[in-house]
C-alpha atoms as one frame of an Amber mdcrd trajectory, in Angstrom:
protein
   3.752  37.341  33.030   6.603  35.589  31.248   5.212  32.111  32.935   1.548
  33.185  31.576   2.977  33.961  28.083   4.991  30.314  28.066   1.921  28.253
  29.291  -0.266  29.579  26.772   2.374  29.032  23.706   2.702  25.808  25.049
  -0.904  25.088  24.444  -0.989  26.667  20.882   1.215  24.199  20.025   0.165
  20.999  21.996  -3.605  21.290  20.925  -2.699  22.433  17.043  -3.605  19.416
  15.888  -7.239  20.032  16.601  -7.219  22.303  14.397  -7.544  19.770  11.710
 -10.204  17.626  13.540 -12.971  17.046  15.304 -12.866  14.192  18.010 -15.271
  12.246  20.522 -14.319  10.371  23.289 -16.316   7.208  25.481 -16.877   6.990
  28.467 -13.414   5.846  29.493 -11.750   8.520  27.754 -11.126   6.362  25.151
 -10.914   7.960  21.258 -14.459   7.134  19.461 -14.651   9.140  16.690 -12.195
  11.717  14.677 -13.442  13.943  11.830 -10.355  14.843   9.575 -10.792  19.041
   8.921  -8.446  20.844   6.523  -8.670  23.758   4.079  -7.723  23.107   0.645
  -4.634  24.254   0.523  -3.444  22.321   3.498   0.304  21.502   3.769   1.994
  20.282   6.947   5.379  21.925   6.443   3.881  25.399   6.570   0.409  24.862
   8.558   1.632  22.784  11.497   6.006  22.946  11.459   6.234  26.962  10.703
   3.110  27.160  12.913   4.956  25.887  15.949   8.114  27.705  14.506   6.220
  30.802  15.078   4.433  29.829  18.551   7.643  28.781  20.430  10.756  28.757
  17.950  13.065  27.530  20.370  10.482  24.290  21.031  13.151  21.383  20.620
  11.686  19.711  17.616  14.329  16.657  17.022  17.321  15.056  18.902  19.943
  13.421  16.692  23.432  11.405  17.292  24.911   8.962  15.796  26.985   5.939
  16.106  30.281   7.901  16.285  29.176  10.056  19.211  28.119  13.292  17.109
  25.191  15.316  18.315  22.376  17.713  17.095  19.832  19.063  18.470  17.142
  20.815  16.315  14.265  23.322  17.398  10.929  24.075  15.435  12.803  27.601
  14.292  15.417  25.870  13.042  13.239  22.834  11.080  11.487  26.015   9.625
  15.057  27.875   8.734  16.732  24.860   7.713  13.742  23.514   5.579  13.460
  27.224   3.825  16.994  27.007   3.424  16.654  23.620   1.593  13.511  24.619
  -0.796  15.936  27.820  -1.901  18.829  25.630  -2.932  16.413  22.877  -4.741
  14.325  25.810  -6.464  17.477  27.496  -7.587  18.605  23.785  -9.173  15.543
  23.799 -11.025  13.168  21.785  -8.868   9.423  22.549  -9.165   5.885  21.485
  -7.884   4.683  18.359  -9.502   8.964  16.918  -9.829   9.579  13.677  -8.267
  12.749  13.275  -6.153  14.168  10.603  -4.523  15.543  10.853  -1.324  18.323
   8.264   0.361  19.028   9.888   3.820  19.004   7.006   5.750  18.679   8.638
   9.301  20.576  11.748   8.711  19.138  15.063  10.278  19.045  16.417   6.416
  16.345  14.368   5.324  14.037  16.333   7.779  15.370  19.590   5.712  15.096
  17.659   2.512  11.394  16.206   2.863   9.965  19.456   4.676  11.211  21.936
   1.669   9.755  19.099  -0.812   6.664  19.513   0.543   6.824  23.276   0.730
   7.773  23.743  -3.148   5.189  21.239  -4.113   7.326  18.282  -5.284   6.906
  14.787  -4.657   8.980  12.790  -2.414  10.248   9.366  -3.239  11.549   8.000
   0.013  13.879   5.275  -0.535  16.177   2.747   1.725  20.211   2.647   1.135
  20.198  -1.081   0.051  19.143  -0.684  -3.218  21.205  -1.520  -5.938  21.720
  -0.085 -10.013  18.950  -2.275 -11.035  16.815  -0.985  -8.383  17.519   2.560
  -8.820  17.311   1.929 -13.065  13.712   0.462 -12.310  13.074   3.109 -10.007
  13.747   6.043 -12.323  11.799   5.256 -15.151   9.121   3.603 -13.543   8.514
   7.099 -11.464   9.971   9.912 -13.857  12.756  10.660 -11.083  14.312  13.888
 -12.050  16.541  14.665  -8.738  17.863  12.477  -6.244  19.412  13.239  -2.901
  21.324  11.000  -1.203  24.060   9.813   1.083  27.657   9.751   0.600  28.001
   6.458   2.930  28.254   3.157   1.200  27.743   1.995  -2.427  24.766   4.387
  -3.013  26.765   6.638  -4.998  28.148   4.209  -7.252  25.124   2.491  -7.631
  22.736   5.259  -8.857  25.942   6.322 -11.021  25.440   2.947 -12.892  21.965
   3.453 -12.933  22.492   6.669 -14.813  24.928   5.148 -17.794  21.008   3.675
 -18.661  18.416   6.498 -18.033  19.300   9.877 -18.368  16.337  11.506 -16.755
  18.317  12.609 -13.875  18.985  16.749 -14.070  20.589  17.103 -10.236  22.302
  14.729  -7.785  22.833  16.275  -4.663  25.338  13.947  -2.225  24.698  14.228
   1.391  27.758  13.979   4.147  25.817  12.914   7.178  28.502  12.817   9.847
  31.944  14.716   9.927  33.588  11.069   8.832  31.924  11.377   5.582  32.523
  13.485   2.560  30.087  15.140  -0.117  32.548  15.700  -2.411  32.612  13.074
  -5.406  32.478  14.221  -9.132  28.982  14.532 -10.567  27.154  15.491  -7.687
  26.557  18.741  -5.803  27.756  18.633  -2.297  24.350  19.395  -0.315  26.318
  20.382   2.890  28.798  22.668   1.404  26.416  24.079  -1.036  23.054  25.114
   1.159  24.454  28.390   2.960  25.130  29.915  -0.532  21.235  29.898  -1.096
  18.491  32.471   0.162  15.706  30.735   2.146  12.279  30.302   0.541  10.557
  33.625   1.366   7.159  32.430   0.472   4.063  30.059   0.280   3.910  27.855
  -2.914   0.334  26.783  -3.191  -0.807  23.779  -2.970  -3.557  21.873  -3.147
  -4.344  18.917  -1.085  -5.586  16.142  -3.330  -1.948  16.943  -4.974   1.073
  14.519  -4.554   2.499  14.518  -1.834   4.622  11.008  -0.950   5.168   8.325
  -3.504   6.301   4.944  -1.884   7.860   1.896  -3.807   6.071  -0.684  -1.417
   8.129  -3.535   0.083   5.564  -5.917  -1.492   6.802 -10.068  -1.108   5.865
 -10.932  -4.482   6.558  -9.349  -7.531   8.112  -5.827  -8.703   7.632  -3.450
  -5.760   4.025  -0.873  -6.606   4.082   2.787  -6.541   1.533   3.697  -3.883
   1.468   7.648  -3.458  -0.241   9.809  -1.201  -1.453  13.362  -0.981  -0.949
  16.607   1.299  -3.750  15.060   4.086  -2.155  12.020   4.329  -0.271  13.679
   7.399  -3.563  14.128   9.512  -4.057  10.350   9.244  -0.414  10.202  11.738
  -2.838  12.324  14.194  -3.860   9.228  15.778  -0.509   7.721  14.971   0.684
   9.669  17.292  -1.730  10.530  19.505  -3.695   7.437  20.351  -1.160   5.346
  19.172   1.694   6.237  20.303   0.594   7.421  23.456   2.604  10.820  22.643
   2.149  14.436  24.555   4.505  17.370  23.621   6.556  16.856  26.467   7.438
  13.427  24.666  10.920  12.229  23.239   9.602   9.304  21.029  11.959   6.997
  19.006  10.586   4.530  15.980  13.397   2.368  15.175  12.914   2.811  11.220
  14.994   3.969   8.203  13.680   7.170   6.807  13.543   4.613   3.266  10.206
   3.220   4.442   7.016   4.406   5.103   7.263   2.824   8.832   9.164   6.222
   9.165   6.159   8.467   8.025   4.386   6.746  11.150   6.606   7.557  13.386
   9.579  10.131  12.719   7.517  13.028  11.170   4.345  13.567  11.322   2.093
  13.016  13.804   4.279  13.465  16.631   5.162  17.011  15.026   1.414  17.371
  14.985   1.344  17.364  19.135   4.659  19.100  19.199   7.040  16.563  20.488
  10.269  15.966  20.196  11.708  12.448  18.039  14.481  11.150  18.724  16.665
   9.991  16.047  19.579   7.259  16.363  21.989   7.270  12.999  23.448   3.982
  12.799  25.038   1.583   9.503  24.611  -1.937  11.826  21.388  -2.642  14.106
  23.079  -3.420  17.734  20.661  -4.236  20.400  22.636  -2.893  22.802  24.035
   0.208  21.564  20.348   0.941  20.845  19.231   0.319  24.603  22.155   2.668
  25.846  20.718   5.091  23.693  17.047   4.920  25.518  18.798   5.115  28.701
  21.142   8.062  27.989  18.429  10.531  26.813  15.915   9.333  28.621  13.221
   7.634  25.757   9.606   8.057  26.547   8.016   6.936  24.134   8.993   3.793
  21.837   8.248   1.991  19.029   9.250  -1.240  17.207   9.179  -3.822  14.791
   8.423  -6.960  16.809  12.088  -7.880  15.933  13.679  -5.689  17.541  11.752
  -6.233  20.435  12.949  -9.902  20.494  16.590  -8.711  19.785  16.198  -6.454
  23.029  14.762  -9.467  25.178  17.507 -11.627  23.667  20.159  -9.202  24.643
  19.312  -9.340  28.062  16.765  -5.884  28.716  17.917  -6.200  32.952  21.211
  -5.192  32.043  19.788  -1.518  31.140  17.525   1.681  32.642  15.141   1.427
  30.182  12.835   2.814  33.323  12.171   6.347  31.200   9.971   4.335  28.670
   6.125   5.205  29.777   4.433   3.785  26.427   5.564   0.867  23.781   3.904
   0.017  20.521   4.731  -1.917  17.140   3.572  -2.749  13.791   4.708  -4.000
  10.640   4.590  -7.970  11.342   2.533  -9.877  13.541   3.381  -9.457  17.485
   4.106 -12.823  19.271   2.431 -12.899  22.474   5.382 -14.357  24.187   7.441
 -11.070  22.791   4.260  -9.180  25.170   4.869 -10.705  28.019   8.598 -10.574
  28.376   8.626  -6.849  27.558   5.870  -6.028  30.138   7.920  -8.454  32.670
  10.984  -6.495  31.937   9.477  -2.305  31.751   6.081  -2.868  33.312   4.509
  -1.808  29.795   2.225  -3.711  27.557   3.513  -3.183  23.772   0.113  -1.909
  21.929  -0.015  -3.432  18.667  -1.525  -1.641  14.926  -1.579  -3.123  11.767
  -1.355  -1.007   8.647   0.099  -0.604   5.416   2.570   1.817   2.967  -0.898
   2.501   1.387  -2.937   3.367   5.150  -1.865   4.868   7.802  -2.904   2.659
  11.168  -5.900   0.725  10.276  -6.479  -1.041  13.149  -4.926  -0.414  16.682
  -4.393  -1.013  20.339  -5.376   3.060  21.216  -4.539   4.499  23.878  -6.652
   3.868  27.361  -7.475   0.698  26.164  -6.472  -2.840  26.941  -4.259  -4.782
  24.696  -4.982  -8.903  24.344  -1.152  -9.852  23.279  -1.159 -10.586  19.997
  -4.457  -8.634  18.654  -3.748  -5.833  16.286  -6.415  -3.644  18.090  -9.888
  -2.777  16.752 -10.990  -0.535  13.800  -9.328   2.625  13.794 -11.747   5.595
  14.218 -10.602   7.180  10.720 -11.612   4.092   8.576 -14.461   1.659   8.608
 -12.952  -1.201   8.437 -14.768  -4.931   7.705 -13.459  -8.503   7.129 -14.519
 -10.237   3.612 -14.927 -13.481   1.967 -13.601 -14.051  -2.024 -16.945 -12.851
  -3.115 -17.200  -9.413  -1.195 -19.499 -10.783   1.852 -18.743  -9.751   5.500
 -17.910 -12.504   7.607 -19.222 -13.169  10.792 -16.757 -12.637  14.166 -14.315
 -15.941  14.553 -14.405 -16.079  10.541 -11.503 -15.662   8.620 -11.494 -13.042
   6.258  -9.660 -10.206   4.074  -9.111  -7.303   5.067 -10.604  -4.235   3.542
 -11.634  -0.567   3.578 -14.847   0.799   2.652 -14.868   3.889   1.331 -17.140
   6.534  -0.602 -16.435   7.803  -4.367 -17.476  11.042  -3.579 -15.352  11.709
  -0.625 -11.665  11.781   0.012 -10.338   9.200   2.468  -7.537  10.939   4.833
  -4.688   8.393   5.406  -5.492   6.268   2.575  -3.013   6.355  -0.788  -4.499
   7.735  -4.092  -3.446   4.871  -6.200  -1.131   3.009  -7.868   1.145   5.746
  -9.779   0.871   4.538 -13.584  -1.594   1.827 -12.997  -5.152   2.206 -13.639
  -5.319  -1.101 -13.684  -3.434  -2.899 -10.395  -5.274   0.333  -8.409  -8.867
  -1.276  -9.796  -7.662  -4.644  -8.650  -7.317  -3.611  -5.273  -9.564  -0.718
  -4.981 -13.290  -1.571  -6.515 -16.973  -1.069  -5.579 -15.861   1.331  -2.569
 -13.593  -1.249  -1.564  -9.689  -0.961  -0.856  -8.745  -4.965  -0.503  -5.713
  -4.855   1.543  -4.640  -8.813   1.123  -4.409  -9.065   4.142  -6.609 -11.923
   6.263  -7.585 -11.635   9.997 -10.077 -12.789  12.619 -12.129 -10.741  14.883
 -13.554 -11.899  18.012 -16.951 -10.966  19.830 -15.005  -7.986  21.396 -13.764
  -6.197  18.195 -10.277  -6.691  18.362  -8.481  -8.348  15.362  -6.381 -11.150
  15.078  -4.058 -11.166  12.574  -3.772 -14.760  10.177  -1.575 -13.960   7.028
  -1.619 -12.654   3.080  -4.410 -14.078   1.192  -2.311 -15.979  -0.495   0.147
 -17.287   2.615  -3.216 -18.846   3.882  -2.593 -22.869   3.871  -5.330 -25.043
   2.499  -4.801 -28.800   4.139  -7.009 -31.322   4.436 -10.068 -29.450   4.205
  -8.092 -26.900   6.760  -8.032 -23.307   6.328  -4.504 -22.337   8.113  -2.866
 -18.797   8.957   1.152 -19.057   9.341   0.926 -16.693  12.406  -0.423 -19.079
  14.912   1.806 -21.992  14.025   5.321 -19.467  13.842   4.442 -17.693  17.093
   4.458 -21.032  19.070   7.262 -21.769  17.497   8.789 -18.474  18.372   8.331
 -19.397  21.977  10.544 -22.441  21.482  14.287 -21.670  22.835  16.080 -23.225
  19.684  14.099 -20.642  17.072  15.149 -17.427  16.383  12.990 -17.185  13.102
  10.743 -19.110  11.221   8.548 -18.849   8.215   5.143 -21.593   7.949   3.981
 -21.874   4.086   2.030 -24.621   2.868   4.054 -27.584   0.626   3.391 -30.081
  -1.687   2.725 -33.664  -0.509   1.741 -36.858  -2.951  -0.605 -38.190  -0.349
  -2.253 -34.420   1.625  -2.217 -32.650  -1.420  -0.204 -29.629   0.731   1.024
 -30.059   4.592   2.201 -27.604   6.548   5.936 -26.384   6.671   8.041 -24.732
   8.676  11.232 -23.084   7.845  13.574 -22.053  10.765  16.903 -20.469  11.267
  18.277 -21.673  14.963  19.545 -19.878  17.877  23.401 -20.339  18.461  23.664
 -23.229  20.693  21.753 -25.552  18.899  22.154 -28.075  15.665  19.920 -29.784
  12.976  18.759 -32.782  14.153  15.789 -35.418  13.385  15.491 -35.186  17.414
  14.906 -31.388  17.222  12.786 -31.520  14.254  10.223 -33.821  16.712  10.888
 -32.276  20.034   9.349 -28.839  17.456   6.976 -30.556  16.034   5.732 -32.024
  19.381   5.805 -28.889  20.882   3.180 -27.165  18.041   1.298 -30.150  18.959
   0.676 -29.180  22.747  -0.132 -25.583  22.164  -2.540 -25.712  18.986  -5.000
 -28.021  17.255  -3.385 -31.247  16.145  -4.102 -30.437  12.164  -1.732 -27.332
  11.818   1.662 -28.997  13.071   4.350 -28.915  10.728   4.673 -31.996   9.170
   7.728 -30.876   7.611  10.474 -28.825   8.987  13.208 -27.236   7.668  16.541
 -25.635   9.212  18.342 -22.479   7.064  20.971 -19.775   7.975  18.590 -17.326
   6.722  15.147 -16.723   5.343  14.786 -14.736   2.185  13.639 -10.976   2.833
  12.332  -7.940   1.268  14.111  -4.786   1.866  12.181  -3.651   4.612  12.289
  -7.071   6.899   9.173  -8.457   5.214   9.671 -12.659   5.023   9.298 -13.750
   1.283   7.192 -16.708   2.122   5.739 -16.923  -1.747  10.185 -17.008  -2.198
   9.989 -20.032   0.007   7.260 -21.706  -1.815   9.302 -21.372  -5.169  12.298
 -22.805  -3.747  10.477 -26.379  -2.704   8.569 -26.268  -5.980  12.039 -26.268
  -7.875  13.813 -28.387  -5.801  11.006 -30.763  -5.487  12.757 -34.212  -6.510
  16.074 -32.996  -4.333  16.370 -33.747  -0.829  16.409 -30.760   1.388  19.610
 -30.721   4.183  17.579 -31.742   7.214  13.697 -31.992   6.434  11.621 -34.556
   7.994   7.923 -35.814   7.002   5.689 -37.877   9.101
């Protein structure tokens, strides 16, 4: 009887989720269509975490360490007591439905209690990375209202928002968050969120809530410009369904790591939501410093199953030397949030014996295109259309574009229906939401290919796209063969200036240790581009830094690049070479 009584509350909570859609399947098994369904009143805290809370509270829900060897492990009963705990303390401290507040967890196991009792009093949460700095925060705060913030006592962050605060005094609460027993939440100013929580009574009751409310606001990691203020509402979660699902590959018997700070939306895709949907279990490495191998004995001690990426990390792994670990418990690989070099594809899959599924979204989507599950990757293809969105490929004036055309990427949508998985708007900004969002049209700026089998090829931002000699030119193609190259760890193409071309192609690179500037190196590259693509999109020049300039998140500034050689124009760079 007891079996019986397990199996079935093991099925309550691994089918859940379809509960809040309707789905169709080909042929092949393969996901075809998914109709989002919620009531309006929808929020994921207390429909799908207390759900499974009630179901099976002893369900393991999250698995935590960190770099000093501590451990947690979390079940659904105690995500639901800990997260009721949380909302208590905030409510008592004055926070209400409709306040934004920031959160700067890094990987700590509070931000799960911290973001779940947000969404359960109605608030909005502001996730944010640790490398921010006083001006950041100061344009932060008054570009958002930001009345609380929560963050951790590791580092400058502290200090930082402290500084911030001498300028705008919006703040009411700053709660300081000690997130191993090395740190300390004691500093004077802030509430000590560790010490402080047990002297609360756990939320007792449902705050309503409506879903077209806010729900997630997101300063976007954007490579030009001040960073936008895309928020979401309360169904943005059911979007992650397929994140998860079809995606990810991920069953509730799953331990699934996405290697992402809790500061960017990356982590919405893959440490929350829709693998909490399906009732697994994430898996959650704290660390200060990215170490490629401390991060593969970490797969191989608990036993990974599912995994997910930035394509950087995946060549930091290869680089590392993958044979040197069991990374044998890893079933199913994916990554997004830059373009996947094919050669990255095949030394994974020659390494695990799994094919890394590629997706391509945004802070402001959820996965818009994707490599689902039961399919067939092509290495390098960001997958076809997602079944939530209807996705098409434009030219500057709005027109589709046939397949092998490059065009923008967009989203068509309805006016009189709510698109799950897509942000509301620009917080504040009528205007820069219009630009983007017009004529039931959600311009992503964003340019790709699709071929006669649907799958889409990614090319670059509308404005990274090079223009030479007649040429239309994506940056992807030209840095992935480069990528392939032994002497390149990273590289960044952007169109230059020339007084003959008008503007030739450019490559930026940082080396691999071993190797040296040198005009010989600059041709053996430049040769090598030659072999592998059409003679027209070589780099005529080429350029060797320590480091390309970055956004936050990773992103390469190429528009930052661009600036540079338009400044220094009349200066010779260290080692550049035309022909």
């Amino acid at each position: 009887m007891e079996i019986m009584h397990a199996m079935e509350q093991n099925r309550l909570v691994e089918t859940l989720y379809q509960t809040f859609c309707k789905e169709t399947f080909d042929e092949n098994g393969v996901l075809n269509t998914f109709e989002p369904i919620y009531p309006d009143n929808f929020n994921f805290a207390y429909d799908v975490v207390d759900q499974i809370a009630a179901y099976q509270p002893d369900r393991r829900a999250m698995v935590w360490t960190n770099e000093h060897g501590e451990e947690r492990i979390f079940t659904f009963g105690e995500m639901k007591y800990y997260s009721d705990l949380t909302a208590g303390m905030l409510r008592d401290y004055g926070v209400k439905k409709g306040d934004m507040v920031m959160l700067v967890l890094g990987r700590h196991y509070q931000f799960w209690f911290c973001i779940l009792a947000l969404h359960k009093l109605g608030a909005v949460a502001i996730n944010s990375t640790n490398m921010l700095t006083d001006k950041d925060y100061l344009h932060r705060f008054s570009s958002a209202d930001v009345r609380y913030i929560i963050a951790t006592a590791e580092g400058e962050t502290a200090a930082h928002v402290e500084t911030a605060c001498q300028t705008y005094h919006g703040i009411r609460e700053k709660f300081l968050v000690a997130g191993s027993k090395l740190a300390s939440g004691k500093r004077p100013g802030w509430i000590d969120f560790n010490a402080e929580l047990e002297r609360h009574q756990p939320l007792d009751h449902r705050i309503p809530t409506k879903v077209e409310e806010p729900l997630l606001l997101y300063f976007t990691s954007g490579t030009t410009g001040n960073p936008k203020m895309a928020y979401h509402n309360h169904t943005y979660p059911i979007g992650h369904i397929i994140t998860a699902k079809y995606w990810h590959g991920i069953t509730g018997s799953d331990l699934h790591l996405t290697v992402a700070d809790t500061g960017w939306a990356k982590a919405s895709w893959g440490k929350i939501y829709g693998q909490w949907f399906v009732g697994a279990c994430l898996f959650v490495y704290d660390f200060t410093k990215f170490d490629p191998a401390d991060l593969m004995r970490m797969i191989a001690k608990y036993r990974v199953t599912s995994f997910c990426a930035p394509p950087t990390v995946y060549r930091f792994l290869i680089k590392e030397g993958m044979e040197q670990y069991d990374l044998s418990s890893i079933r199913h690989a994916t990554t997004a949030g830059e373009a996947l070099n094919p050669e990255v594809f095949h030394r994974f899959y020659e390494y695990t014996g799994v094919k890394i599924m590629e997706a391509f979204g945004q802070s402001e989507t959820t996965a818009l295109t994707v490599n689902l599950l039961g399919t067939e990757p092509k290495p390098g293809s960001m997958g076809k259309c997602s079944p939530l969105y209807e996705i098409d490929l434009v030219d500057a004036d709005g027109n589709s574009v046939p397949d092998g055309t490059v065009g923008e990427i967009v989203v068509r949508t309805r006016h009189d229906k709510m698109q799950v998985g897509l942000f509301c708007g620009y917080y504040r900004d009528k205007d820069l939401t219009y630009k983007v969002w017009h004529d039931n049209m959600y311009h992503t700026g964003d340019t790709a290919w699709r071929d006669e089998d649907g799958y889409f090829w990614y090319v670059g931002r509308v404005d990274d796209v090079i223009k030479a000699s007649g040429y239309r030119i994506g940056p992807f193609e030209i840095e992935s063969v480069l990528m392939e190259h032994p002497a390149v760890r990273e590289c960044a193409v952007t169109g230059a200036s020339d007084p003959i071309r008008g503007t030739v192609v450019k490559a930026t690179v940082v080396l691999t240790s071993g190797y040296s500037p040198s005009q010989e190196l600059i041709k053996e590259l430049q040769e090598h581009v030659k072999k592998q693509t059409a003679p027209y999109k070589y780099p005529r020049i080429i350029e060797f830094v320590d480091e390309l300039p970055k956004t936050f998140s990773g992103k390469i500034k190429r528009a930052e690049i661009r600036r540079q050689d338009e400044a220094r124009q009349a200066q010779p760079a260290a080692v550049m070479q035309r022909v």
